[in-house]
N, C-alpha and C positions, 0 to 999 in steps of 0.2 A: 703170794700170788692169789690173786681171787679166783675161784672160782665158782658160785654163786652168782642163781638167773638174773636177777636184781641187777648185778656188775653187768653182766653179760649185755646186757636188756635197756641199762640205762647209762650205763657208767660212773654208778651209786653204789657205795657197798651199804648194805641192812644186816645188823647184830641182830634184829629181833627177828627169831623164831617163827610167827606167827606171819611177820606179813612176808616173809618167804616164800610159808605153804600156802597162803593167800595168791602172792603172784605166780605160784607153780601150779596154783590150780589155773588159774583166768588164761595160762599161758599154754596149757591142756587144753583148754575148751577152744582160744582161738585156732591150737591149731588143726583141731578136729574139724571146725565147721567152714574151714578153710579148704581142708580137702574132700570137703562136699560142696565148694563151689559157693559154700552162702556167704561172703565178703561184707555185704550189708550187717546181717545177722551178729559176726567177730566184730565189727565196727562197734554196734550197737552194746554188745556187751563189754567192750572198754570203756564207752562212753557212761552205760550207766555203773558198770562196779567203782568209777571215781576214776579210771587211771587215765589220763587225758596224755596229748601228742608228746608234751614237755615232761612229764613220767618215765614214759614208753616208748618211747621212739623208736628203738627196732623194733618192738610186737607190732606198732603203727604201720610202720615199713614193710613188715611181714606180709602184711595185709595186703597192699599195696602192690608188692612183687609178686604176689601171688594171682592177683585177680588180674593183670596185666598179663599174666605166662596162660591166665583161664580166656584172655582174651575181652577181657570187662574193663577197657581202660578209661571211661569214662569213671569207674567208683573209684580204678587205683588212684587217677590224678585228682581225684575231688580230696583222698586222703593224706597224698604227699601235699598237694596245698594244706591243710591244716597242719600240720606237722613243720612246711615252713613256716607258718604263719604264729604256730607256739613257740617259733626260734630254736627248734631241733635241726637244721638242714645239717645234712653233713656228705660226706665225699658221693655214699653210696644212691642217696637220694636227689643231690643232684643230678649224675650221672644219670637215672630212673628218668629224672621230671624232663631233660634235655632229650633223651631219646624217644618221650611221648611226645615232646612235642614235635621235635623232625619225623615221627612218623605221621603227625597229624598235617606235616607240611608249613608248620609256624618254626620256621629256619630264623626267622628273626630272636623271637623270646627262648630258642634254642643256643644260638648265639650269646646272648646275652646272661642266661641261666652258667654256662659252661663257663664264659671269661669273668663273671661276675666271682668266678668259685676259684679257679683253677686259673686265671692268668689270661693274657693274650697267646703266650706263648705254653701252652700246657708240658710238663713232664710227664702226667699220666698218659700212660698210652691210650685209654680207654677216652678221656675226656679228648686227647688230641683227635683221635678216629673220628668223636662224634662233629667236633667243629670242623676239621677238613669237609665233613660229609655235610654240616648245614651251609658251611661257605660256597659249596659248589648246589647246592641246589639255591640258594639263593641269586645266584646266578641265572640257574633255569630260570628261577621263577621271574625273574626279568626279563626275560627275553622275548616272552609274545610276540613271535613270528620275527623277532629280528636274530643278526648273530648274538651268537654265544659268545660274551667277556667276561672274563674273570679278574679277579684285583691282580694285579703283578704282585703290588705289596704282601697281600694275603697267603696267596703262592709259594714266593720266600720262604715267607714266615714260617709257614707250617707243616714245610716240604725240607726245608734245610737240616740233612745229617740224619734224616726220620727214615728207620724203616717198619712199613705198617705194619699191622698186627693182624690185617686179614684182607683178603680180597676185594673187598668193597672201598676199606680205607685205601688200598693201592690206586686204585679204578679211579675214583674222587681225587687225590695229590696228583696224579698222574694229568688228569685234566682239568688241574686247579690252573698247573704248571702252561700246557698245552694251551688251554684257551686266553691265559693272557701273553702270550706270545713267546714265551721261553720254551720254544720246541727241543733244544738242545739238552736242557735240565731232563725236560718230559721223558725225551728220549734215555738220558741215563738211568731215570729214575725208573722205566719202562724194562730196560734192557733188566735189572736186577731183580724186577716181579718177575718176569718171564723163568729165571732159575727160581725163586722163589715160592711160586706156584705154577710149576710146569706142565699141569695137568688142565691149566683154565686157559683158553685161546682166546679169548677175549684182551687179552695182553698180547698176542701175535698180532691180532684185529687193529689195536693200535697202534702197534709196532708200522703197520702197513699202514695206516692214513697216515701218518706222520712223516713218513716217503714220500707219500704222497703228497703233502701240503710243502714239502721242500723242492717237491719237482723229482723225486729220486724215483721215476716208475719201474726202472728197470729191476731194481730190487724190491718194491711192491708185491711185483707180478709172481714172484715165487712163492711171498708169503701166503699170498691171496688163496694160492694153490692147495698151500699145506693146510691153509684153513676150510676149504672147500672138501679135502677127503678126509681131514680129524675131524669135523664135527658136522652131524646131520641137520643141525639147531641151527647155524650159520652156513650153510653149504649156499641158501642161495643168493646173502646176503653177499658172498665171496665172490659168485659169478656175478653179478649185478658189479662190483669193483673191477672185475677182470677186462669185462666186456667196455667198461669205463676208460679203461687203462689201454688197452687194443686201439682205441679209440684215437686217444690222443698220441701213441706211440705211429700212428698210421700204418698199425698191423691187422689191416682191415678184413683179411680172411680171417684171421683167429677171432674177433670182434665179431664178425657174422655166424661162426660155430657157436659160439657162447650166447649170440641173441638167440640163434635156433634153439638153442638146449634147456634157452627158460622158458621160451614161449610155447614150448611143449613139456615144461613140466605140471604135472598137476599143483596148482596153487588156488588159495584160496581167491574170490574176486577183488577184494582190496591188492591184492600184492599183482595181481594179474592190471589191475590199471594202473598201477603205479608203474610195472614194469613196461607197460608200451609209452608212458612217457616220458619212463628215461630212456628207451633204446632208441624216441623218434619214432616211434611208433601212431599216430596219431590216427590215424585211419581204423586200428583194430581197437585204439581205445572208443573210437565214438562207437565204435560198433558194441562194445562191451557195453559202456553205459548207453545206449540206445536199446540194448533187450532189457536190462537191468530197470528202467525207469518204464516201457511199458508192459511188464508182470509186476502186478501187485502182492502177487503171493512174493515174490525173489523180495521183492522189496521189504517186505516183511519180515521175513527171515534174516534181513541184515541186523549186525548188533552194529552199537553203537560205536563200538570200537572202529570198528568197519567202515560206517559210514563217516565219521569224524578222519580215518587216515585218506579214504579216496575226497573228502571235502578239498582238508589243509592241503591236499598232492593237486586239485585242482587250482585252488585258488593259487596255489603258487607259480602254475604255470600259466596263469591270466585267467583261465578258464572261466569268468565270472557267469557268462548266461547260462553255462552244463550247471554253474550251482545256483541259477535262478528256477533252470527248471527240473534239478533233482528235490529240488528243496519244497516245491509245489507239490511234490508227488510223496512228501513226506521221510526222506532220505534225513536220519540223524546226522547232524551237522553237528561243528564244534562253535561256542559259544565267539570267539574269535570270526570262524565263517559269517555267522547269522548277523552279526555286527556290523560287518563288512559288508552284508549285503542291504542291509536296513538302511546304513550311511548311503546309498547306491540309491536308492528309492526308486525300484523298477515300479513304472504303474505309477507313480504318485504323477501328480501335475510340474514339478522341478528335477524330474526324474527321468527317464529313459524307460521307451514303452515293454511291455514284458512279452517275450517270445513266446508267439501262440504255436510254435511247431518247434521237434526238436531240432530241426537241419537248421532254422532262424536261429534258435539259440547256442549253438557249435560256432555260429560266427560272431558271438558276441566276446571278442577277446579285448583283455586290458595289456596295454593303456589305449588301443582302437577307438575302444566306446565309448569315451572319454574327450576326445577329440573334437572340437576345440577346449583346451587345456582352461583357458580363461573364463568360459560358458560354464563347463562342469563346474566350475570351483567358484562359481559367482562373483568373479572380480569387476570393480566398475568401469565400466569403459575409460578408455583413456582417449584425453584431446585429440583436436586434430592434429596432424605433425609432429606430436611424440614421437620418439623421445625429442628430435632438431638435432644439431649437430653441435657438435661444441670444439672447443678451441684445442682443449688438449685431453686426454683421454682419462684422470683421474684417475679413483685406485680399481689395480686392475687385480682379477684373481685369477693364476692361471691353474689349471686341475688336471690331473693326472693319475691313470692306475696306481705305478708303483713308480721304481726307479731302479727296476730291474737291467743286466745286460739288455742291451738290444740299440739298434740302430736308432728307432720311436723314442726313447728313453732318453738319448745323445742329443736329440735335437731337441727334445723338450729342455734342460737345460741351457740348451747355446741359445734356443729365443730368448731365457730368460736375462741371460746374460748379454746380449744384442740390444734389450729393450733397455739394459742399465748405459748398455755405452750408447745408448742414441739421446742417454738425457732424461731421462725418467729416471727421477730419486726414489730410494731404496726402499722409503718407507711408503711408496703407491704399488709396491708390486709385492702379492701376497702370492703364496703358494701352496694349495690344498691336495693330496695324496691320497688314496683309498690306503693303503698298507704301506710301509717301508719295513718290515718285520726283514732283520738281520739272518735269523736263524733260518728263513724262507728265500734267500738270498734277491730280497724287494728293493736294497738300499746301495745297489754298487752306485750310483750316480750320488748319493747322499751327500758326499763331504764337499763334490764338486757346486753343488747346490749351496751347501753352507756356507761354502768360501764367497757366497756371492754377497752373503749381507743382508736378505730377504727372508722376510717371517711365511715359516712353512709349519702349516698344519695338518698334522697326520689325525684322518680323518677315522682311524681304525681304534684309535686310543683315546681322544678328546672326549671327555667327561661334559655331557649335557649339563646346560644349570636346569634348564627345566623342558625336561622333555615333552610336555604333555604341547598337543600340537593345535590351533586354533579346529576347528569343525569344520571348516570348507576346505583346508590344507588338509586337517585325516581322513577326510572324505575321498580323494584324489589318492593318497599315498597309501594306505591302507589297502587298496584294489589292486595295488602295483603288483606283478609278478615278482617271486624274490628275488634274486638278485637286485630288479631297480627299486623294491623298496630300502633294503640293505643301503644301497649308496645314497637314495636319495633325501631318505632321513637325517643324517645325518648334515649333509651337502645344504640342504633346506637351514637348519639351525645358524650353523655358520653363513651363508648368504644374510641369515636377516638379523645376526647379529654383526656385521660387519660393514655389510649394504657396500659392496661396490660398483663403481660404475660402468665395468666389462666386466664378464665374465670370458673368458676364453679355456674351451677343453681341448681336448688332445685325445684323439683316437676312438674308437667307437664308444666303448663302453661307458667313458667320461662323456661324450659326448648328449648321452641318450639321460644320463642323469641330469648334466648341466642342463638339457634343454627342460626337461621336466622342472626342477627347484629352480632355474630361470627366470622361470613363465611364473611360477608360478609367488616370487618374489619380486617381479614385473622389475627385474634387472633392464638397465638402458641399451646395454648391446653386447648380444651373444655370439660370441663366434667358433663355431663347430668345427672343429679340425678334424677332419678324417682320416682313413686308416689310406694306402696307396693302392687297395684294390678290395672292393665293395664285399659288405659280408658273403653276396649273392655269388659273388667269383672267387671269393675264397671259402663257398660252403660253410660257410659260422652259421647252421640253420638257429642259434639262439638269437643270436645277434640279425640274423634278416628277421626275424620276425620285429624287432626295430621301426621298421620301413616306413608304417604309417605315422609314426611319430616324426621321423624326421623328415618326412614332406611334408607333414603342415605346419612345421615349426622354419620348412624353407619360405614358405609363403607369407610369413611373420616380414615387415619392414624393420625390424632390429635385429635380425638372427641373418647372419653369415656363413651359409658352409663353406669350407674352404677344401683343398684334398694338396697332395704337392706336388702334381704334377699331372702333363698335357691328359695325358692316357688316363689316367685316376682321375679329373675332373668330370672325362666323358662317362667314363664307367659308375660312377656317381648317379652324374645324371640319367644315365643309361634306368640304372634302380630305380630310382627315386621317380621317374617318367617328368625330372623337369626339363625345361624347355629353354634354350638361350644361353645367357650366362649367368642363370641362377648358384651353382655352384663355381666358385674363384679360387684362381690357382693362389696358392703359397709353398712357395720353392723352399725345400731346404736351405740351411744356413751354414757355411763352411766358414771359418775361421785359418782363413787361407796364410794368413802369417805363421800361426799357429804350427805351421807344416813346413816351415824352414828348415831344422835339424833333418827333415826325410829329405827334403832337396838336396841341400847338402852331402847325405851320405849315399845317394844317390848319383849325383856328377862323379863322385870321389871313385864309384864302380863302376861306370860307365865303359870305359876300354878295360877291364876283366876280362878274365874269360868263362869263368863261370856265369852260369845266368840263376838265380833266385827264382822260381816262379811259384805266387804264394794264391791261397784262395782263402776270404775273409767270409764263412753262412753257416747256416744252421746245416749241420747234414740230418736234413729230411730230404725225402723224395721230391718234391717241386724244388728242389735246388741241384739235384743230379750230380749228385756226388760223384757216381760211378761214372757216369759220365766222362766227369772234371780228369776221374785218374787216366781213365783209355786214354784222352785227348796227350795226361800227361805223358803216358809213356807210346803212343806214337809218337809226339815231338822230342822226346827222348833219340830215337831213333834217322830222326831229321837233320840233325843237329849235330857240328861239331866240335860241338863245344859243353864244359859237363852244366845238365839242366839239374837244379837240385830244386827238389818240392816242398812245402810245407803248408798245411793248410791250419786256417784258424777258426777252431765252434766246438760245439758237442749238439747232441741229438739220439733220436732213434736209430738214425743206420752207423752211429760209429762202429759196432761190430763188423756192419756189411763192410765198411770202407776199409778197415786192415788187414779184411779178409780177400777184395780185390787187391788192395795193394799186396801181396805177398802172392795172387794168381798171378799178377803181371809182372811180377820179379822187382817193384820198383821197392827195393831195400831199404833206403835211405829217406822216405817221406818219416818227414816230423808233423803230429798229430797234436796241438796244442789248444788246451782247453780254458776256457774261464778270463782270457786275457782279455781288457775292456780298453786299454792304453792305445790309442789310435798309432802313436808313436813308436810305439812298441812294435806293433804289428808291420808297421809299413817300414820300416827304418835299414830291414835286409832286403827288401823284394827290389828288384830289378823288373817283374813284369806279374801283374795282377790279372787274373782269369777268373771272371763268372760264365756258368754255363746255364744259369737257372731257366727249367721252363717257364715257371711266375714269377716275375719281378713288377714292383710299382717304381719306386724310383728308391735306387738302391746308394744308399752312403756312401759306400767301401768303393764306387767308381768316382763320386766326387771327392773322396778324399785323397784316395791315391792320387786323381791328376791334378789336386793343391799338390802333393807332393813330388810334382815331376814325374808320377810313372805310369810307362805306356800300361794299357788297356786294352782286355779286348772283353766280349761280352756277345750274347747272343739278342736279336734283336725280340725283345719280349716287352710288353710294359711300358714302363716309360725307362729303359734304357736308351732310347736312342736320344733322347732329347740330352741326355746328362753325359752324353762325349762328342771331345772336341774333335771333328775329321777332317779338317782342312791341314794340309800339307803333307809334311813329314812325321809332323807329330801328334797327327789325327792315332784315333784308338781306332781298331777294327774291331768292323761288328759284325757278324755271322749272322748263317740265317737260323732261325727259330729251329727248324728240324735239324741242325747238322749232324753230321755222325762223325765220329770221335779221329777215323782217317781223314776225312775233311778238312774237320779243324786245324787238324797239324799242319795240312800242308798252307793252309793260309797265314797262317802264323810263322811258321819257316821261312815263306815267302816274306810279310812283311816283316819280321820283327828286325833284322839289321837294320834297317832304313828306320823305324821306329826309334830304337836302341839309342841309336849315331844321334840322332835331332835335338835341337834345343829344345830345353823342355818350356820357354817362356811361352809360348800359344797356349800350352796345358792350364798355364798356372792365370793369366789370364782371363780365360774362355770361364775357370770358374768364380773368380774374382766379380768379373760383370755379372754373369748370372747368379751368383748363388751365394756370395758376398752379403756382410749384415747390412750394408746401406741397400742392395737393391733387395732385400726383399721387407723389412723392418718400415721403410718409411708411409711405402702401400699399405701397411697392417697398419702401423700407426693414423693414416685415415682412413681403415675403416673401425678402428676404434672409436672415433670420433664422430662415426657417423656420416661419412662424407662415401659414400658409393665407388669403389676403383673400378675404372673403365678397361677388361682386358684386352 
């Protein structure tokens, strides 16, 4: 066994006597003046007593580890480079030279330093830590205002069977996992740090967005909690989540407790304008940055940190003139901001004038300012009569959020599939998606789409070949609020490598993107599907603030808004303040054959005596759920015959609903979640009930009466136009306000006479209306450019 420094020191054994005490002296000295900090000096005197990097290599290293731990990493890295450079590199100096450079933020040659040594797939635990931790900051470093992806590949790789060795590396795999779309990994892999290291919440933290990004708020909302009273560090990051969560759950007093209790907690000013506008707060932020910008002293006092979170928090939400004229006034911006705003050339002569006051500059929002879309971004006029019409509509792309449950979701498929049986081959109808992510439950329509034979591009995953964007296109996109930067980058790439000749979106959000990367790939003819009741009536204050973009994208002679129905056409126009018939109806599409087997088992119950009585929504509050039950168990009591209930959703008020149902005794309601199978749904009901305050034009009435069953529904929206009332086997429609004895008795009254009727007028009434030839061929010209007369 060796034990001599020499061995130790080189991996040489030396018999001779002399150059032992030789190197046990040099080996004294370096490490004396090591631990007086002079690293230079230990350098210098290996270099000159002879012993070079390929000699010495641990004394080299010594050197190296030590003025890194003194915080001198510029001498250590100068040293490990010679040392690899004499062809000493070995496990420990890698390791060293990998973790200067991810702390210097060079994740690339850190990367490369680590798999170059240790593998793609490292055993070292240590080497593995470090590559988890440059492959997700490489990620960051990517991301420059857009979302966060991460490799899936990468993820796998370095996450499979691992568990890390400290909290960082946890944090890092955790959202290696996470941001490329493997929520369900993340989350296992999340649940096992949480015992792990049970003392860091920061693992609760994502425990709770990861609910979050699945839709699970209800189990969020207690994380959030725990996290708000263990840690002082994260308490107001917690309520910022809660109040987030209230929100969408439309548990609007608790949502207003949680905004009081931040807007009167002492915070510093960055967090203070960031939090008025995430709570919609927009009044107290001007106010905030209106004292802020005239005192020069506050101004002064900002750190840069500060000024760079309140920049990026503005430009994200359009905000571009508050950072033309914070930025005047000398406000540290982030290099991103000042980019952003330089592309913008407030002042210049191709630019937009600069707000001499700060109440001008509050009104300078993106994409507003921007507006005409083709002016901004200097595109050349185009002929007279552009685009002309043409004979048949060429390849079309249609676009879409997700392919989530929902009635929106159902019909985006059945166009696509309507557009295939009207004759349009497979390979002219593309399909572009913001997310289908499984784990996030975006892809229940997926397989239905696939079976169709059309190339679909999921726009959340699709690898740019070259991202970098012309000057007059990052000019326009760059200014964008997040969100429509996020979609429309993307959306942009694919349009102009694809060039087709419709573009057609689907529902707001697609809408606001398609019109922007449209325009701005001077697409032949856009047509905007709208949602069935305007952000403005549905309170989407994100989504209204939309507005001016798409009225002057309605004034465009190639841009089509379309909504699906009578009520939603006006309510549209209503917003928008157009006039005539700028906005055209496009009716849902029922695939009324399709609902044969519900006829069928339908007739077969007809003389029962039981009756089915089923309700197809989200239980939220604008659908009145509680409602639906009172109605059910008075007609319960009308009745002589047994009514048996079941409704089909989930939501915020399932609790409330089985908690009515057990005040009113109604025992026997089935409560079914997640089911998307129309056939399914409809195939026991005997008689379909909505009671919804807001409806636009609801599915689950034109699908039931393809399937033969009576209806009844309150007169809201566009429910009246979507039932058939002529005869016997007309639906009844109540009025808007009814109260729950009311209903029963109208229902009592009519439903024998309903029941008994043939169901052919039902099956009919939707056939003409709502049938893929009557509403397919209208769309088909105005794909083509030819104007439909309502």
């Amino acid at each position: 066994m060796h034990t001599d420094f020499t061995f130790l020191l080189t991996g040489k054994s030396m018999d001779q006597g002399s150059l032992l005490d030789d190197f046990a002296q040099v080996r004294r000295q370096v490490i004396t003046l090591c631990s007086s900090n002079r690293f230079s000096a230990a350098q210098m005197l290996l270099v000159g007593s002879g012993h070079s990097p390929s000699q010495l290599p641990g004394l080299w290293e010594h050197i190296a580890r030590k003025a890194a731990e003194a915080g001198h990493d510029p001498i250590a890295q100068e040293i490990r480079r010679q040392i690899t450079a004499a062809g000493g590199q070995h496990e420990r100096l890698t390791l060293d030279e990998a973790a200067f450079l991810l702390k210097n933020g060079d994740y690339q040659n850190s990367i490369f330093v680590v798999e170059g040594y240790f593998g793609t797939t490292p055993d070292h635990p240590e080497a593995l830590e470090l590559l988890t931790l440059a492959y997700m900051q490489e990620a960051t470093g990517r991301r420059n205002g857009t979302r966060l992806r991460t490799s899936q590949e990468a993820a796998l790789r370095l996450t499979e069977g691992v568990t890390p060795i400290s909290e960082r590396h946890a944090m890092a795999a955790i959202d290696l996992l996470r941001y490329s779309g493997e929520y369900d990994r993340a989350l296992a892999m999340n649940m096992r740090a949480i015992k792990q290291f049970p003392d860091d919440v920061r693992f609760l933290m994502r425990r709770a967005r990861m609910d979050e990004q699945k839709g699970q708020f209800d189990t969020a909302i207690p994380i959030w909690v725990q996290v708000a009273e263990r840690s002082e560090r994260y308490r107001i990051e917690a309520l910022f989540r809660l109040r987030s969560l209230y929100q969408k759950l439309e548990r609007f007093p608790e949502a207003e407790a949680i905004a009081a209790q931040l807007l009167s907690s002492d915070l510093p000013i960055d967090r203070r304008v960031i939090l008025a506008i995430q709570v919609g707060q927009r009044p107290l932020m001007l106010a905030i940055l209106r004292a802020l910008s005239s005192s020069q002293l506050v101004m002064e006092g900002l750190s840069f940190d500060q000024g760079r979170a309140i920049g990026d928090a503005l430009l994200d939400n359009g905000e571009i003139g508050l950072l033309v004229w914070l930025r005047r006034r000398r406000m540290p911006l982030s290099d991103r901001v000042k980019q952003v705003l330089d592309h913008c050339a407030f002042g210049e002569p191709d630019g937009p004038e600069l707000p001499d006051r700060f109440e001008t500059a509050s009104k300078i929002r993106s994409p507003e300012f921007m507006l005409p879309l083709e002016d901004f971004a200097g595109l050349p006029p185009k002929p007279p009569g552009w685009p002309g019409r043409r004979r048949d509509p060429g390849r079309i792309l249609l676009v879409n959020s997700s392919l989530k449950t929902g009635g929106a979701e159902r019909q985006f498929v059945a166009l696509a599939k309507a557009l295939l049986d009207a004759g349009t081959h497979p390979e002219e109808i593309h399909v572009a998606l913001f997310s289908v992510e499984a784990d996030r439950g975006m892809d229940a329509f997926l397989p239905d789409l696939e079976a169709l034979g059309i190339t679909i591009h999921n726009l959340g995953t699709t690898e740019i070949d070259n991202p970098t964007l012309p000057a007059n296109i990052e000019r326009v996109i760059s200014a964008l609020p997040y969100d429509l930067r996020q979609d429309v980058t993307p959306l942009w790439h694919l349009l102009s490598k694809l060039k087709p000749n419709v573009v057609h979106a689907w529902q707001d959000r697609s809408c606001a993107a398609c019109g922007i990367a449209g325009k701005l790939t001077e697409v032949e003819s856009l047509v905007l599907s709208m949602r069935n009741m305007s952000p403005q009536t549905r309170r989407d204050s994100k989504l209204a603030e939309t507005r001016p973009l798409i009225a002057s994208l309605a004034k465009q002679d190639n841009v089509t808004i379309t909504a699906n129905a009578a009520a939603a056409v006006q309510d549209y126009a209503d917003w928008l303040s157009l006039d005539g018939d700028t906005v055209q109806a496009l009716r849902n599409i029922v695939d009324v054959d399709h609902f044969a087997p519900v006829r069928e088992a339908y007739i077969s119950r007809q003389t029962n005596a039981a009756i089915t009585i089923g309700g197809a929504f989200r239980l939220a509050l604008n659908k009145r759920p509680l409602l639906w039950l009172q109605t059910v168990a008075a007609l319960k009591s009308r009745l002589d015959v047994p009514l048996v209930p079941v409704l089909f959703g989930s939501g915020p008020m399932f609790d409330q609903v089985t908690q009515e149902a057990d005040r009113l005794g109604i025992t026997d309601l089935k409560v079914i979640t997640g089911e998307t199978d129309p056939l399914k749904i409809y195939k026991e009901l005997d008689l379909l009930l909505l009671m919804s305050r807001v409806e636009g034009l609801p599915n689950v009435l034109l699908e039931a009466q393809a399937g033969g069953i009576p209806v009844v529904a309150c007169d809201v929206g566009g429910v009246n136009e979507t039932l058939q009332k002529r005869g016997d086997a007309g639906a009844l429609l109540l009025p808007e306000d009814v109260s729950a004895e009311n209903a029963a008795d109208q229902i009592a009254h009519w439903l024998p006479t309903a029941r008994a009727a043939p169901i052919d007028p039902r099956i009919g009434f939707i056939r003409k209306n709502y049938g893929a030839e009557a509403v397919i061929r209208p769309l088909i010209d105005t794909y083509c450019g030819r104007r439909v007369e309502q």
